[in-house]
N, C-alpha and C positions, 0 to 999 in steps of 0.2 A: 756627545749629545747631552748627556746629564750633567757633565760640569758646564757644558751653555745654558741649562736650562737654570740649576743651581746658581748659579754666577749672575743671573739675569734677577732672580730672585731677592741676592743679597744685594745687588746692584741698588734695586727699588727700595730696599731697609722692608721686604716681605716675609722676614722669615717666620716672623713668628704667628702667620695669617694661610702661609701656603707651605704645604708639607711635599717632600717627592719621596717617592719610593721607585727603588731600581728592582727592573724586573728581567727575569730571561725570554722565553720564550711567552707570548698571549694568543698559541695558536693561529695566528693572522701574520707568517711571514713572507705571501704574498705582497702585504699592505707595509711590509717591515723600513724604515722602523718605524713604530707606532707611539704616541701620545696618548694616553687616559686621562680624561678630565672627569674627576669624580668632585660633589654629588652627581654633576648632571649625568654622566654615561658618555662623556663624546670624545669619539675616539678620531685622532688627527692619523693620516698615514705619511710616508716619504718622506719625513722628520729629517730635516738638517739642522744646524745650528743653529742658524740664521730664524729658520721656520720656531724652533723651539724657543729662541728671545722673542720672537714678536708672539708667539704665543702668552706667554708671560704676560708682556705689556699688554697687549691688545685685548685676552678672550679675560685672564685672570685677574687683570688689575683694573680695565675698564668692561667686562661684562661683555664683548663683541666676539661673537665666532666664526671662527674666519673658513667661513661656508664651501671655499675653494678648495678647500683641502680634509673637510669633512668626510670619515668614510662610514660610518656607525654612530647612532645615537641610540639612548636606551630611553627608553617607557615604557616597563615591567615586561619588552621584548625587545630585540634586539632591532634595528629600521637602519635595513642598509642603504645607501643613498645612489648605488649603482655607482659608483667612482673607486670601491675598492676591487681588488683581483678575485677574481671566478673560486669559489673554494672548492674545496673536496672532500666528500664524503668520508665516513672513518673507514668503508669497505674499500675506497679506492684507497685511501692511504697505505692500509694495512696492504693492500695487494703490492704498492707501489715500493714500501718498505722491504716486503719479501722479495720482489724482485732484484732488487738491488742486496740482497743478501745472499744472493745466488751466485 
């Protein structure tokens, strides 16, 4: 996924305009795998490769977000769009965790 996205980047001659940083988990692996588009907060979910070069082209290089596949954006809070997977609390996690420790 990151070398599609990277590659897609140096493709355009963007590098010196668009920065990526690889990340592990963003607590969201329901929505996995996920895209961050910062400054703005917008987070893409179900990232294939494909989805990550026309990201590239499309939301970073021409300013268009590509709405279909938007699961989060930020405005000093977090506005889910209803298109990501159902989360869970840190109580059910922690429960969820210990169960399976068991």
């Amino acid at each position: 996924m990151t070398l599609a996205i990277r590659d897609e980047i140096a493709a355009w001659g963007a590098d010196d305009s668009i920065h990526t940083t690889r990340t592990r988990c963003n607590g969201r692996c329901e929505d996995a795998c996920v895209v961050t588009v910062y400054p703005q907060g917008i987070w893409y979910k179900s990232i294939t490769p494909d989805l990550g070069r026309r990201i590239v082209r499309e939301h970073l290089l021409q300013g268009h977000v590509l709405e279909e596949h938007l699961v989060y954006t930020y405005d000093k809070v977090f506005v889910a769009t209803g298109l990501g997977a159902a989360g869970t609390t840190r109580e059910e996690a922690a429960r969820k965790k210990q169960d399976n420790a068991v």
